[in-house]
Structures are given as C-alpha cells and as structure tokens.
C-alpha positions as CSV (number, residue, x, y, z in Angstrom):
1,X,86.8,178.7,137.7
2,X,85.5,177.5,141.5
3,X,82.5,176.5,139.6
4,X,83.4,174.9,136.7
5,X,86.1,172.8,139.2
6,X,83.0,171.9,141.6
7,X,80.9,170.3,138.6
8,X,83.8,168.1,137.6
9,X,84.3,167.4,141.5
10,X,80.2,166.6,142.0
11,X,80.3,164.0,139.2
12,X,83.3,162.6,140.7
13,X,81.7,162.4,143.9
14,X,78.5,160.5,142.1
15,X,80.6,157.9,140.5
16,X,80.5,159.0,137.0
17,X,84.2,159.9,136.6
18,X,86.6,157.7,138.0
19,X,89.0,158.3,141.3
20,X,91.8,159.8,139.7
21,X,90.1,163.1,139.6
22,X,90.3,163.9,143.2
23,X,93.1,165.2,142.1
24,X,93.3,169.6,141.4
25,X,95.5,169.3,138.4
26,X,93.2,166.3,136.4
27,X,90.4,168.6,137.1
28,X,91.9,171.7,135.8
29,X,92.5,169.7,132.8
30,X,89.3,168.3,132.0
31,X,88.0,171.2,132.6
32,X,90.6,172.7,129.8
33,X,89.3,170.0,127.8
34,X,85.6,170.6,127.8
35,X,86.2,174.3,127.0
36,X,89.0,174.0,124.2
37,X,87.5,170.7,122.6
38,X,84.2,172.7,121.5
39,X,86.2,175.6,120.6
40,X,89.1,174.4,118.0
41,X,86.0,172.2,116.5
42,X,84.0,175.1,115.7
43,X,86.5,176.9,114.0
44,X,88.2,174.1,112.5
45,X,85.3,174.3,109.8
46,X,86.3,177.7,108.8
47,X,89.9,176.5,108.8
48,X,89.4,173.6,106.1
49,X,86.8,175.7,103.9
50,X,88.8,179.0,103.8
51,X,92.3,176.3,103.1
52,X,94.3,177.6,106.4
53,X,95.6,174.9,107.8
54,X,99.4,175.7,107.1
55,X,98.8,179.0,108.8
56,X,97.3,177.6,111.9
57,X,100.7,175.1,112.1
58,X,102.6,178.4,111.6
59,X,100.8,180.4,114.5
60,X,101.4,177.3,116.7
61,X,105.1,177.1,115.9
62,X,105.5,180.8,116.3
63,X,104.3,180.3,120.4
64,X,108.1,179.0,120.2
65,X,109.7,182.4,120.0
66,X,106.9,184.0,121.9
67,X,107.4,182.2,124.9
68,X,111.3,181.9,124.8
69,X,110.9,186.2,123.9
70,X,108.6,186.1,127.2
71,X,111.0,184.5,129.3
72,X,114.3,186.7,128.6
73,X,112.2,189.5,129.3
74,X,111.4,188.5,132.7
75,X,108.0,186.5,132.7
76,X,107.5,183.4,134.5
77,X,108.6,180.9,132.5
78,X,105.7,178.9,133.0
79,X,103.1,181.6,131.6
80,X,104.6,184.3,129.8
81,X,101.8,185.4,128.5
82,X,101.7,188.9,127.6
83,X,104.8,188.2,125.4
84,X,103.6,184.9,123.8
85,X,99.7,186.9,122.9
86,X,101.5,189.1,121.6
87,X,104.3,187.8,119.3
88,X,101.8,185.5,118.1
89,X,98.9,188.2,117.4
90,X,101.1,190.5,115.4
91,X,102.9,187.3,113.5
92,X,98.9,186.6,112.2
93,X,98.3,189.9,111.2
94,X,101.7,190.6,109.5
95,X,101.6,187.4,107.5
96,X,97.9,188.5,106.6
97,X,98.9,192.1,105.9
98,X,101.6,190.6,103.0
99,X,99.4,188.0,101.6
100,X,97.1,191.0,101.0
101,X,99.4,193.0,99.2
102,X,101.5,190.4,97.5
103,X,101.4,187.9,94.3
104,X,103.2,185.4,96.3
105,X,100.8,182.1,96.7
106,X,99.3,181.9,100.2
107,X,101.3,178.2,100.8
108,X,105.0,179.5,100.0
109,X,104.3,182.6,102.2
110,X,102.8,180.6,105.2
111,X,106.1,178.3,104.6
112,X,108.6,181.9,104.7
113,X,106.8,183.0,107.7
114,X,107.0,179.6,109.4
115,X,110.3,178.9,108.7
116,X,111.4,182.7,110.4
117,X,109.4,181.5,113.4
118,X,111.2,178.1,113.5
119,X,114.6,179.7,113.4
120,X,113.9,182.6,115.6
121,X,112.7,180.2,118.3
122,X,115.5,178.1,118.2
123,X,118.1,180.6,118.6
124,X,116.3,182.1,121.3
125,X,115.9,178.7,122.7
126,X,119.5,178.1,123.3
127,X,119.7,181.3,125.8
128,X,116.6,180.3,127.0
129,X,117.8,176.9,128.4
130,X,120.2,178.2,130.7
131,X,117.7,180.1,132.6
132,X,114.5,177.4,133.0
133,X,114.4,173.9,133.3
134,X,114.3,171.9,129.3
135,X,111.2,170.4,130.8
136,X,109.5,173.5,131.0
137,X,110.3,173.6,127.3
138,X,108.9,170.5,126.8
139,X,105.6,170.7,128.0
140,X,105.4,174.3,125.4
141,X,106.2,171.8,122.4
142,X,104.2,169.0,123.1
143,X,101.7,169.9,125.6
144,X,101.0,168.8,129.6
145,X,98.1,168.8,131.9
146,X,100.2,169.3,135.0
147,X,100.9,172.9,133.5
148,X,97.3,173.9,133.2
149,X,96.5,176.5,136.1
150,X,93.4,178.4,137.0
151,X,95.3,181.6,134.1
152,X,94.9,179.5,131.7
153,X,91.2,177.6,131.9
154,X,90.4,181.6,132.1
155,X,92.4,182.7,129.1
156,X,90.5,179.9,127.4
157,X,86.9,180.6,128.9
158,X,87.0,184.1,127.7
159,X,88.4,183.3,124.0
160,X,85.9,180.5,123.9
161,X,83.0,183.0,124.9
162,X,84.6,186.0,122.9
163,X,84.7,183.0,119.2
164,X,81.2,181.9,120.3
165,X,79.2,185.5,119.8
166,X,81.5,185.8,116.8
167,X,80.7,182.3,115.7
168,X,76.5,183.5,116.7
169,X,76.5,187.0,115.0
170,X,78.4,185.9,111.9
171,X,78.8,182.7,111.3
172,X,77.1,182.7,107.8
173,X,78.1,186.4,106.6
174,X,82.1,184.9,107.8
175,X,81.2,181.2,105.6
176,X,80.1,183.0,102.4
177,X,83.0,185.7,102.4
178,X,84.8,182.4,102.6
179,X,83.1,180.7,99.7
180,X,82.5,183.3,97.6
181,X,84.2,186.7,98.3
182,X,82.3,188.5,95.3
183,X,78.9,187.5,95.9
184,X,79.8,188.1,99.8
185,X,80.9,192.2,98.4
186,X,77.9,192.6,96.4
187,X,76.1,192.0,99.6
188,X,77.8,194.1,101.1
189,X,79.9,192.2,103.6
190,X,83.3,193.6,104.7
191,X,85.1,190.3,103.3
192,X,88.3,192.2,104.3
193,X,87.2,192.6,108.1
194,X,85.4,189.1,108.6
195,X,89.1,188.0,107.0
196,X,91.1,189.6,109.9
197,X,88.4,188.6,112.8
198,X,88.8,185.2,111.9
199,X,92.9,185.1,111.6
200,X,93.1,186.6,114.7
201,X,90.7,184.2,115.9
202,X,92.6,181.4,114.9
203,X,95.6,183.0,116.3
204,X,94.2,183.3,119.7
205,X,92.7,179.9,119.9
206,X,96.0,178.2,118.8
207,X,98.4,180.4,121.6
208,X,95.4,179.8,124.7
209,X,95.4,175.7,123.5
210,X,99.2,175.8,123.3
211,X,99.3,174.6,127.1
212,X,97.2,171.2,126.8
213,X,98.0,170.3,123.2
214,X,101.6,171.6,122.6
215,X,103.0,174.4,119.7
216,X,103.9,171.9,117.9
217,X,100.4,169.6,117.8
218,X,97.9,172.2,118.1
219,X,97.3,173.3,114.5
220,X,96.7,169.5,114.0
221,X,93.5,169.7,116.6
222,X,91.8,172.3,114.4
223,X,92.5,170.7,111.1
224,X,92.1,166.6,111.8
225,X,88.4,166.3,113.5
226,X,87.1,169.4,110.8
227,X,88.2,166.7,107.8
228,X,87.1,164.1,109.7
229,X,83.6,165.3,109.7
230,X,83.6,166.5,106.2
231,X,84.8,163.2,105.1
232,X,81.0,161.7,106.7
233,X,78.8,164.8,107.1
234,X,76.1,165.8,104.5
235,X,75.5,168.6,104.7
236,X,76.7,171.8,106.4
237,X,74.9,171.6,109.8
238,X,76.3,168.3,110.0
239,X,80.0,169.5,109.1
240,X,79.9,172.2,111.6
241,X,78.5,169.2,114.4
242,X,80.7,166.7,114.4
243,X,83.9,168.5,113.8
244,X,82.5,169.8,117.7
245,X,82.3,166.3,118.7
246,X,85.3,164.9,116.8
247,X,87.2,167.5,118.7
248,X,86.0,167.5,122.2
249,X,86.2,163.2,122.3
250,X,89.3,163.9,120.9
251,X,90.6,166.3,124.0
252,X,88.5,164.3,126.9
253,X,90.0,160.6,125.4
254,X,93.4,162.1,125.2
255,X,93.6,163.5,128.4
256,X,91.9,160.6,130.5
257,X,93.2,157.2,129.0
258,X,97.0,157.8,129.2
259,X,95.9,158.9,133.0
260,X,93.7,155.9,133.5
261,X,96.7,153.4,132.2
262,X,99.3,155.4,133.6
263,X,101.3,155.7,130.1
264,X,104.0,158.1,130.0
265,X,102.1,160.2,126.5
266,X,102.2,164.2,126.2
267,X,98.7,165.4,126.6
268,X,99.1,166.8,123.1
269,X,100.3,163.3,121.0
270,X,97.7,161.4,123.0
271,X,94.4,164.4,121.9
272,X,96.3,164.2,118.1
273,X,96.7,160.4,118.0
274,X,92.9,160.0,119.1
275,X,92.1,162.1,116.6
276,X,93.7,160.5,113.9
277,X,92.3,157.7,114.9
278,X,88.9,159.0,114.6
279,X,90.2,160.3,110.6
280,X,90.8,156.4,109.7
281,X,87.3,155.6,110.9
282,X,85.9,158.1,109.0
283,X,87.5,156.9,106.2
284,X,86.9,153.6,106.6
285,X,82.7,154.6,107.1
286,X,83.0,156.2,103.6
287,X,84.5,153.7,101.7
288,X,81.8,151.1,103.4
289,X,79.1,153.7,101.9
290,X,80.5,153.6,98.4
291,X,80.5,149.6,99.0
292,X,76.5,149.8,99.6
C-alpha cells in the first residue's frame, strides 16, 4: 500500500495532480480508484453479455444486511468485514443454487432475493442505529472516500489480482459458456463451474467497491460504462477496452471534481453521474454515425 501511496504522492510532488492530494485520505482514494475502476470495467462485459445486471444490484443491496449483521455481532462498524464477505458470498451462491434448480425466470428470482435483502437490512437497520452513528450508515449506502483505509485498498488489490488471472486464464472459455453454453459443453468446458467463478466474482467485486461507490450505486458501475462501450465499440476487443476506460474515468472524475469544487456529492452519485454522462455521449456518437 506504502508504494502505491508514494506514486500518487511523487506525481503530486511533480505537479501533475493538484494540491489537494497532500492529503492521506484523497490518496487512499485515488488510489481505490485506479484499482477498482479497471476492475468493475472488466467484468462489467461479462455482466451485460451473460444479462446480470439485476443480480449485481441485488449483491450490492444485500452489503445492507451484511454490514448491519456485522455490526450486532461486534465488528467495527466501520469495516465489518468478515460478516459483510460473508453474507454477501453465500447470498450469490444460494440465489445461483435455486436459479439452477428452478423454472422460475432469472429476473423474478433476482427481484425475490433482492427484496429479502431489502427487508432484512432494514429491520436490522433499526437496531443497528442505536449503536453507530446514521452517518456511518450513510457512507455504506451511498459511498465516501473519507472511509477508504489502507483494509480496504488491500481487500481490493487482491480481488483485483485474484479477477485478473481469472480474467487471463479464462476469459474466452468463461465468454463462450456465456454465449453459447452447448457449443461451450461439447468442448468440453465446465459451463456449470465458469458459471459459479464468475457469480462469485461479481459478488466480491461488488462487496470490496461497496466502500467508494455505495450498496446502493455499485451495481450501476459494472453495468453503465460496459453498455456504454457496446453502444460504440466494434468489435469484441474494443467492448472489453473501453468498458476499462469508461469505468476508470468514471471513478478518477467522480472522486476528484466534487473535491476540486468543494461540492458536497457522495463519492458514489458523483462516479455513477459521470458515468451516465459518458452513456448519453455514447448515444449521442451513434446516432451521429447513423446520420453519416
């Protein structure tokens, strides 16, 4: 983490980022940034192709319960880690586990699931409050770079590192099971494996970003800048490429401009709201296409 901090601090120090980041708590945050930026855009991809988007929303949601479950248990309220990994891992693989063995469309299952999660968290919410401050609270829903602490950039280095080889070894054997589970069978792909690898993936990306973008925003950062670049890209190298760089501008604009202007914006609405932003462009660049 020292190291990581000291190249933020050197460019800094050569005049290429401006004098707010002196400061420990901006750099823990870009640094957050830089790691979870390329991260959510290389699996967002996946996400749009394979039509998981609701689930993502319903992993982020369930961080609710896990931290409010973390905290009556005794955790420090600001990372209760153990308990938020691990409400949200087995949430993933249960709602996996019953898609698998039920009729039930995928949509109106995520919506069950979601909906449990929504109701658990509030009610443990309301016991919750009386032992941590409601900002603490806040920051979970919505996101803030004053909570991001040296756990956390490491929580997300080794998720990052641990997606990235799977991402290396598999991404086309994990692309075609999503495309086209038969074909992927016949060639002998374990579709039923590269299916749980990349839900709990997707489950452990969305509960380490949970800290900069917010439960509530962070299923947005893996779906907006991976249709975004499938709204302009042409192929799938190009898909895969600019979801990465929709993602990471996405993260570094929305944690440095509301610092820069001094506006009062969750980390998490300002990375979402940047990336929406970036969705109307790319709209706009394909209807001026069609135009041509």
């Amino acid at each position: 983490m020292d190291s990581l901090r000291q190249g933020v601090f050197a460019l800094y120090q050569g005049g290429w980022l401006p004098e707010m980041f002196q400061y420990a708590f901006l750099t823990n945050a870009l640094v957050a940034a830089l790691v979870m930026g390329p991260l959510l855009g290389a699996l967002g991809p996946l996400v749009v192709v394979k039509r998981l988007a609701f689930f993502s929303e319903a992993v982020g949601h369930g961080a609710l319960t896990g931290v409010a479950l973390g905290i009556l248990l005794g955790e420090p309220a600001t990372q209760p880690l153990v308990a938020l990994f691990c409400f949200c891992l087995m949430f993933a693989l249960l709602l996996h586990w019953v898609k698998s063995r039920t009729q039930v469309p995928y949509d109106a299952l995520v919506g069950v699931f979601l909906s449990f999660a929504i109701a658990l968290g509030a009610a443990l919410l309301l016991y919750v409050a009386k032992k941590v401050n409601v900002h603490i609270l806040e920051n979970v829903l919505f996101g803030s770079i004053l909570t991001v602490k040296d756990t956390d950039i490491l929580v997300l280095v080794v998720i990052a590192i641990l997606a990235l080889g799977l991402i290396w070894r598999g991404a086309n054997r994990a692309l075609l099971a999503s495309l086209s589970p038969e074909l992927a069978q016949t060639r002998g792909i374990n579709v039923r494996l590269y299916d749980y690898l990349f839900v709990l993936l997707i489950a452990l990306v969305t509960v380490a970003s949970v800290k900069v973008v917010g439960a509530i925003l962070v299923g947005a950062l893996l779906l907006i800048p991976a249709t975004t670049a499938r709204l302009i890209s042409r192929n799938g190298r190009q898909f895969f490429w600019l979801s990465v760089l929709c993602s990471t501008l996405s993260c570094l604009l929305g944690i440095v401009l509301p610092m820069a202007g001094a506006l009062p914006i969750p980390s998490g609405a300002a990375i979402v709201m940047f990336a929406a932003a970036g969705f109307v462009l790319a709209l706009a660049l394909r209807r001026w296409r069609r135009i041509e």
